[in-house]
Z-matrix of the N, CA and C atoms (Angstrom, degrees):
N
C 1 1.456
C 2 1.525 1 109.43
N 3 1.256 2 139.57 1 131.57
C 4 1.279 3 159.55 2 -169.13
C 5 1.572 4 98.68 3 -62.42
N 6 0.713 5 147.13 4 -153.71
C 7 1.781 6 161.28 5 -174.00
C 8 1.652 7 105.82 6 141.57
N 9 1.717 8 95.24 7 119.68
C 10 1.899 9 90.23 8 177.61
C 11 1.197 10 72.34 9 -143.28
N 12 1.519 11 109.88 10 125.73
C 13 1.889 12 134.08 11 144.33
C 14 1.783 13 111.90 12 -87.85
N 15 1.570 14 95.42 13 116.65
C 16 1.373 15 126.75 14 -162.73
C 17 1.920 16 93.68 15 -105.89
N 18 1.362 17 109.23 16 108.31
C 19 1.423 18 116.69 17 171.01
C 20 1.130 19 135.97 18 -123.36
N 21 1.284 20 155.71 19 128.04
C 22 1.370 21 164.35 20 -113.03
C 23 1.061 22 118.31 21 -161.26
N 24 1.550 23 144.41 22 109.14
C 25 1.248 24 141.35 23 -144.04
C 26 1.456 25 109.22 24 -6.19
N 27 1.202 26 124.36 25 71.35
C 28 1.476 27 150.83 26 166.22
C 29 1.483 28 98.82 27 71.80
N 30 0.824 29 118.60 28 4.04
C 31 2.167 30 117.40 29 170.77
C 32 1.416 31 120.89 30 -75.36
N 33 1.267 32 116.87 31 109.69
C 34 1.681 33 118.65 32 -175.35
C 35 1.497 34 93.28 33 -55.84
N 36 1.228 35 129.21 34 125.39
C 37 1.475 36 144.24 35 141.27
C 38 1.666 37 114.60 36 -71.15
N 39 1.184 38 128.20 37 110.72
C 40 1.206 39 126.69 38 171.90
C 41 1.575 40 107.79 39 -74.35
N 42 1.609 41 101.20 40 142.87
C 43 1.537 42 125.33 41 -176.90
C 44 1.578 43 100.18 42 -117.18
N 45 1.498 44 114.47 43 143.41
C 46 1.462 45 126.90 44 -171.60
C 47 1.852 46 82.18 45 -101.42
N 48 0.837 47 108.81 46 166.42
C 49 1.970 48 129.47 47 -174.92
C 50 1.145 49 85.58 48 -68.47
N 51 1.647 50 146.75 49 -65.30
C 52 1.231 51 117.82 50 -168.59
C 53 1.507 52 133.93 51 -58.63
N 54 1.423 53 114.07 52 -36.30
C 55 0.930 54 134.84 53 146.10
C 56 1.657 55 126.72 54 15.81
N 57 1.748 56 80.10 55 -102.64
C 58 1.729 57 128.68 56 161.43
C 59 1.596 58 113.36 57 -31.07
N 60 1.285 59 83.53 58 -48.92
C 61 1.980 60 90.40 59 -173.13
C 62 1.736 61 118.23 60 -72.38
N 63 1.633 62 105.19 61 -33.24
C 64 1.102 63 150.65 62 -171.47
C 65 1.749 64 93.54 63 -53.70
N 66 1.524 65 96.46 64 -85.86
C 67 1.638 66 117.89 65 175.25
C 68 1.721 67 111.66 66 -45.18
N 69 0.945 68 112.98 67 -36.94
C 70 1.654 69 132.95 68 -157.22
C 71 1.984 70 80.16 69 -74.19
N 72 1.285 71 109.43 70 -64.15
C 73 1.584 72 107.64 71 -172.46
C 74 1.254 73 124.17 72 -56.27
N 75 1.316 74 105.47 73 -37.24
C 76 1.258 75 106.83 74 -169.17
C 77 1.500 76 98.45 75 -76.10
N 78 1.189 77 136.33 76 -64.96
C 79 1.518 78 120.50 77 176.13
C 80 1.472 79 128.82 78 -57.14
N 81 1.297 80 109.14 79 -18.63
C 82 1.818 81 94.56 80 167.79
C 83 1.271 82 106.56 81 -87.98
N 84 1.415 83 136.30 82 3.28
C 85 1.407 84 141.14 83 -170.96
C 86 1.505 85 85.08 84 -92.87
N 87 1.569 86 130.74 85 -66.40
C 88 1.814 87 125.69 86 -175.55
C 89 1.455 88 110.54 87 -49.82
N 90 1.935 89 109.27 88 -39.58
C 91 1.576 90 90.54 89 -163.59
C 92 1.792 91 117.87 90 -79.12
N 93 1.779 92 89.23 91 -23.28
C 94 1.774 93 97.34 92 169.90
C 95 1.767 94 117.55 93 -49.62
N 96 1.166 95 126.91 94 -20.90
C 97 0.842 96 138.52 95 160.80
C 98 1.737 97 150.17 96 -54.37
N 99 1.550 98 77.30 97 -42.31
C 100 1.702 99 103.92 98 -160.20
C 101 1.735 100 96.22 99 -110.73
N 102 1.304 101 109.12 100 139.30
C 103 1.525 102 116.74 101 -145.34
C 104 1.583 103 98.69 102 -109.08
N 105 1.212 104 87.86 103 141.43
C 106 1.884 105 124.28 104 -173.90
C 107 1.452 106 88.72 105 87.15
N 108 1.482 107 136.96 106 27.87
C 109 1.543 108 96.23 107 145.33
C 110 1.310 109 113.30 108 -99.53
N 111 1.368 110 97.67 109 175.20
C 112 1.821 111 107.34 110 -166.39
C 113 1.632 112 112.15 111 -68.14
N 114 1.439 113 115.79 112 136.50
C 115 1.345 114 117.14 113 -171.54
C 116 1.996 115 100.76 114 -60.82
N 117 1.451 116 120.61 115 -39.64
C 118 1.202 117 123.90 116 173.54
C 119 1.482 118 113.59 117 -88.56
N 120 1.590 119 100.47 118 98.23
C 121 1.879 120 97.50 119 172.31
C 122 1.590 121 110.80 120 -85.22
N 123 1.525 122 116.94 121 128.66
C 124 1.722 123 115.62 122 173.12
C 125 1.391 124 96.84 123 -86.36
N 126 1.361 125 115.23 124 -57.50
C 127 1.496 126 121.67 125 -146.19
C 128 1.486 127 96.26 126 -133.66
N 129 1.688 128 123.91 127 170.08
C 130 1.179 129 134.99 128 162.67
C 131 1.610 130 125.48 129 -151.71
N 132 1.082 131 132.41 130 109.04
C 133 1.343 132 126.74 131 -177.58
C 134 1.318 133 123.38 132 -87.48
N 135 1.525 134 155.67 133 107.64
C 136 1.719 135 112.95 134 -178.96
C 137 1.679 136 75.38 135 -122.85
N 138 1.681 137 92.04 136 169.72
C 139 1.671 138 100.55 137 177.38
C 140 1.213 139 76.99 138 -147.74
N 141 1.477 140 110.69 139 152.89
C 142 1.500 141 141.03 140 173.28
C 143 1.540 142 114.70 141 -122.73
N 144 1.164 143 106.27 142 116.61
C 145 1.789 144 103.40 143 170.81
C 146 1.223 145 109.73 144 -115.87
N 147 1.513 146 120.02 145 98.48
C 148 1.997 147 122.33 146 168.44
C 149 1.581 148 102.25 147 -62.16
């Protein structure tokens, strides 16, 4: 099962399962893409600071 913690100037935002799965695709779909990452993804972190 996928697990993505979604945070907002440090506030847990709760994600419904579709959600989760939702977010989860769309970034292993960009990083499968984008070169030197590892053909086996375990985990993924990104943080954004505006």
């Amino acid at each position: 099962m996928v697990k993505v913690i979604l945070s907002v100037n440090e506030r847990k935002i709760p994600l419904k399962d579709f959600m989760q799965e939702m977010l989860s695709n769309i970034i292993q779909g960009y990083l499968k893409s984008t070169k030197g990452v590892p053909e086996n993804i375990e985990n993924i972190k990104i943080e954004i600071d505006l």
